[in-house]
C-alpha positions in Angstrom: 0.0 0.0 0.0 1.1 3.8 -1.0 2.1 5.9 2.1 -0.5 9.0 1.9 1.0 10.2 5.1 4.9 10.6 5.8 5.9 12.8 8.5 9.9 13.0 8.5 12.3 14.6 12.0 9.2 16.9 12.7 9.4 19.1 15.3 7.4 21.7 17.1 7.4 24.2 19.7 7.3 28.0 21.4 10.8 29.7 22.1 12.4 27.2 24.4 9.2 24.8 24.7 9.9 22.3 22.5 6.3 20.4 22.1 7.1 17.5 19.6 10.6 16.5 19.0 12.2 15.1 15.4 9.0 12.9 15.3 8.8 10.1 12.0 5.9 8.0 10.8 4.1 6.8 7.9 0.6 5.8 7.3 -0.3 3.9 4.3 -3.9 3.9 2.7 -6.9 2.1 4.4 -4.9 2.4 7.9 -7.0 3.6 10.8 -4.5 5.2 12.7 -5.2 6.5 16.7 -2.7 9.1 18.5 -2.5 8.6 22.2 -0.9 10.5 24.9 -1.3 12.4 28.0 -3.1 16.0 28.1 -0.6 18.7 26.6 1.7 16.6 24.9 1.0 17.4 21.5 -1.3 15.2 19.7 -4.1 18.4 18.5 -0.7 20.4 17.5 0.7 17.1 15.2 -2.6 16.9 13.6 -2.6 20.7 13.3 0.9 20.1 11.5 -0.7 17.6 9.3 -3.3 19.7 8.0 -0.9 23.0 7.4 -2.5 25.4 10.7 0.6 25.3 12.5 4.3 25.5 10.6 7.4 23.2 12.1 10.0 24.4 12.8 11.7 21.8 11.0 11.6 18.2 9.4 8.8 18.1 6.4 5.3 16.8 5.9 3.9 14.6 2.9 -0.1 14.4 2.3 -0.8 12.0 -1.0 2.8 12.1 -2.0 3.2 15.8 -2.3 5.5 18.4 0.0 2.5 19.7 2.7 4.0 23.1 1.6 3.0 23.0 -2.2 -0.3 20.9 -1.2 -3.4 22.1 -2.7 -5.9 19.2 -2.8 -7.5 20.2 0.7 -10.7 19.0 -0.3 -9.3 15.3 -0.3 -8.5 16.2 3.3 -11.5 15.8 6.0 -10.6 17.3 9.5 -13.3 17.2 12.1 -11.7 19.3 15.5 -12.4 19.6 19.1 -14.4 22.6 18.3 -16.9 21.0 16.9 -17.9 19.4 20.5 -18.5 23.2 21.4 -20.7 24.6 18.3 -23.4 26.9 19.8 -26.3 25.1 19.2 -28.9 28.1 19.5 -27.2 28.7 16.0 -30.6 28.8 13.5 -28.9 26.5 11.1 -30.2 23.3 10.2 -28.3 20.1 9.6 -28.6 20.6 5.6 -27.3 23.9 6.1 -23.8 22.9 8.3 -23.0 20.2 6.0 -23.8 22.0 3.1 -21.0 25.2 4.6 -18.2 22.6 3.8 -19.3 22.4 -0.4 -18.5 26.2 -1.0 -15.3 25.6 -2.4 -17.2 23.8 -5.3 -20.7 25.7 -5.4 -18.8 29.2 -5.3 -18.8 32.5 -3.3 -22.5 34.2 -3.7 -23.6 31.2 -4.7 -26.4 28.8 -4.1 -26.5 24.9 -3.8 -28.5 23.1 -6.6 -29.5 20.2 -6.5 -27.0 17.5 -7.7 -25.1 19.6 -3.7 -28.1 18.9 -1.8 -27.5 15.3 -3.2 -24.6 15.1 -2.2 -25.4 16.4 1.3 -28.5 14.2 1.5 -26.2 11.0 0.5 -23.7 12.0 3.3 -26.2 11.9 6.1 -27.4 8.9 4.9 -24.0 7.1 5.1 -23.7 9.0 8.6 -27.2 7.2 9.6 -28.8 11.0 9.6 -31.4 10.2 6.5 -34.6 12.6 7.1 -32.5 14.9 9.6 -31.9 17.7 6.7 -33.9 20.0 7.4 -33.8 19.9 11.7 -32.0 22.5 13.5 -28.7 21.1 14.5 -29.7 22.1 18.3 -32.8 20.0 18.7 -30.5 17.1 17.7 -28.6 14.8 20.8 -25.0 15.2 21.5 -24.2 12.0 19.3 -26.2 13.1 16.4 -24.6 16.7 16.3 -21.0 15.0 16.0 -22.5 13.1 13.5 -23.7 16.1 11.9 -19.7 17.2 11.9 -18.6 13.9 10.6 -21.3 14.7 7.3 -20.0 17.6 6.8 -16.1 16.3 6.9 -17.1 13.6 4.7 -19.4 15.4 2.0 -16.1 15.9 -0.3 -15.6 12.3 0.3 -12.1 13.0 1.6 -9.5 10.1 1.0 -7.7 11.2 4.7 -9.9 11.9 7.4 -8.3 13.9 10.9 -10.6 13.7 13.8 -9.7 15.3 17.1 -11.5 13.7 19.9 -14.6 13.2 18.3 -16.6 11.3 20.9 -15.4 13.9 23.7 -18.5 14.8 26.3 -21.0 11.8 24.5 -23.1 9.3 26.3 -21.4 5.7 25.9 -23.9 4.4 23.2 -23.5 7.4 21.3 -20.1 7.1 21.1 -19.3 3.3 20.5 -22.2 4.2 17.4 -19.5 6.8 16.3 -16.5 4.6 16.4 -18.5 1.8 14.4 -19.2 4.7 12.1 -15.8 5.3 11.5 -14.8 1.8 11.3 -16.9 1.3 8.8 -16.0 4.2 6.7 -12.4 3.0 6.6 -13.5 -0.8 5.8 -16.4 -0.5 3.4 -15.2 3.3 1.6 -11.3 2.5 2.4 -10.8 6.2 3.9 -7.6 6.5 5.9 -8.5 7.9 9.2 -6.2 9.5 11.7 -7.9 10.1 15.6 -6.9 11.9 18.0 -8.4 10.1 21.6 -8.4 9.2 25.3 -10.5 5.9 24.7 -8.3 3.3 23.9 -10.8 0.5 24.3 -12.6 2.0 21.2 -9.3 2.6 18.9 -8.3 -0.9 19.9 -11.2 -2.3 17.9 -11.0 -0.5 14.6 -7.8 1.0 14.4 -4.4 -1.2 13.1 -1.8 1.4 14.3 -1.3 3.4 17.7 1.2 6.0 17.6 1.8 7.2 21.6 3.3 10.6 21.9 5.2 11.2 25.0 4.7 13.9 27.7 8.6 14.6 25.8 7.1 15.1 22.6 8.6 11.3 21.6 6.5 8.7 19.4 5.9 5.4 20.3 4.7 3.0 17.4 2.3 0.0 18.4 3.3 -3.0 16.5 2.1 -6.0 18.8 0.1 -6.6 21.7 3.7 -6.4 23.9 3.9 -2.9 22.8 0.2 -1.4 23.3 0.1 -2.4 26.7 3.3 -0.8 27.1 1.5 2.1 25.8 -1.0 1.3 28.2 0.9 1.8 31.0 2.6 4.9 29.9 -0.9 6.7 28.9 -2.9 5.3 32.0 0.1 5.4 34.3 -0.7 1.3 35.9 -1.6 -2.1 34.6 -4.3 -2.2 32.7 -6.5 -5.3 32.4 -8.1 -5.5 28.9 -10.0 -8.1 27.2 -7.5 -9.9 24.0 -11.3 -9.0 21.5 -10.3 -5.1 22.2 -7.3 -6.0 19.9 -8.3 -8.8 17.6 -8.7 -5.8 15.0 -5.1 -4.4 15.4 -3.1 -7.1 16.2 -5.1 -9.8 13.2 -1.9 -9.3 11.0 1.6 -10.0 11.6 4.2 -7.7 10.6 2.5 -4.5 11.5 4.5 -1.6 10.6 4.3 2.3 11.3 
């Protein structure tokens, strides 16, 4: 498989606050990829890196084989951020409207959506499990339907990498194992390489096949067997931690992993 992902000696930081330090990995295509680590370490600034908000201040990015610094395909890119948890929902927007904001870069400025877009949009909430939500305002939906709403609107360019930043962050439990199933099943069934940002590692253990830990140093760790992730375990949760072998039939189902 191609690499549509190479991150090479990357590194980050403020004056003397180095944040991530001459970090290296790769992610092929179809890989469902989840960045752990403690709060502050850097995983929302790597992903920030990855889709061109922040700058390093050295090493060099590659998104579908191309220098991050002559990149121009964003709409291949879907990003959904922690923001996203916090949307004002007394907003008058309704769903149609939200996922619709994200098609502008092919409907044009001034312009209206026809209807081949509202197709589009309307075959995006479907695949999201949203079908007959259009025309609802986003704030009479639940928590878990509104991060679906974001997920929609990420995917409605149908994106070949999709950056998600703590997606499932303040949902009820069902609502979030729904979104995770939703994601795994965007990356089996529509092969979309996904790259998450999370806390929940019994969740990423099921869908994703690589774990990248960043350390409280701004080092990377790279899962490659079961020996490793509960090393990674133990870093991120600080103890032993006594999981079921099913949480990593997904990731750990091939031999020869590699980052």
């Amino acid at each position: 498989m191609e690499n549509v992902i190479e991150v090479n000696n990357l590194s980050f930081g403020y004056s003397n606050n180095l944040i991530l330090k001459n970090i290296s990995f790769t992610v092929k295509k179809g890989d469902f990829v989840g960045i752990l680590g403690p709060n502050g370490c850097g995983k929302s600034t790597l992903l920030k890196l990855m889709l061109k908000i922040l700058n390093p201040l050295n090493g060099d990015i590659k998104l579908l084989g191309k220098n991050i610094k002559d990149f121009k395909d964003w709409s291949s890119i879907g990003y959904v951020s922690q923001k996203a948890n916090s949307f004002n929902t007394s907003f008058p927007a309704t769903v149609e409207e939200i996922v619709c904001a994200n098609l502008y870069s092919k409907i044009g400025i001034f312009k209206f959506p026809n209807k081949y877009h509202r197709q589009l949009v309307y075959k995006t909430l479907e695949t999201v499990g949203l079908e007959g939500c259009a025309t609802k305002l986003i704030g009479n939906l639940s928590g878990g339907q509104q991060q679906r709403v974001f997920i929609a609107r990420a995917l409605v360019n149908n994106p070949k990498i999709l950056f998600l930043d703590e997606p499932t962050v303040g949902i009820d439990t069902e609502y979030e194992s729904a979104i995770y199933c939703l994601l795994g099943k965007l990356n089996k069934e529509q092969g979309i390489t996904i790259v998450m940002v999370t806390h929940d590692i019994e969740n990423i253990a099921l869908h994703a096949n690589k774990l990248l830990y960043i350390s409280d140093k701004g080092n990377v760790t790279k899962a490659k067997d079961e020996s490793m992730i509960k090393d990674i375990l133990k870093k991120v949760y600080g103890y032993d931690l006594n999981f079921e072998a099913h949480y990593c039939k997904n990731l750990f189902k091939k031999e020869g992993i590699k980052c």
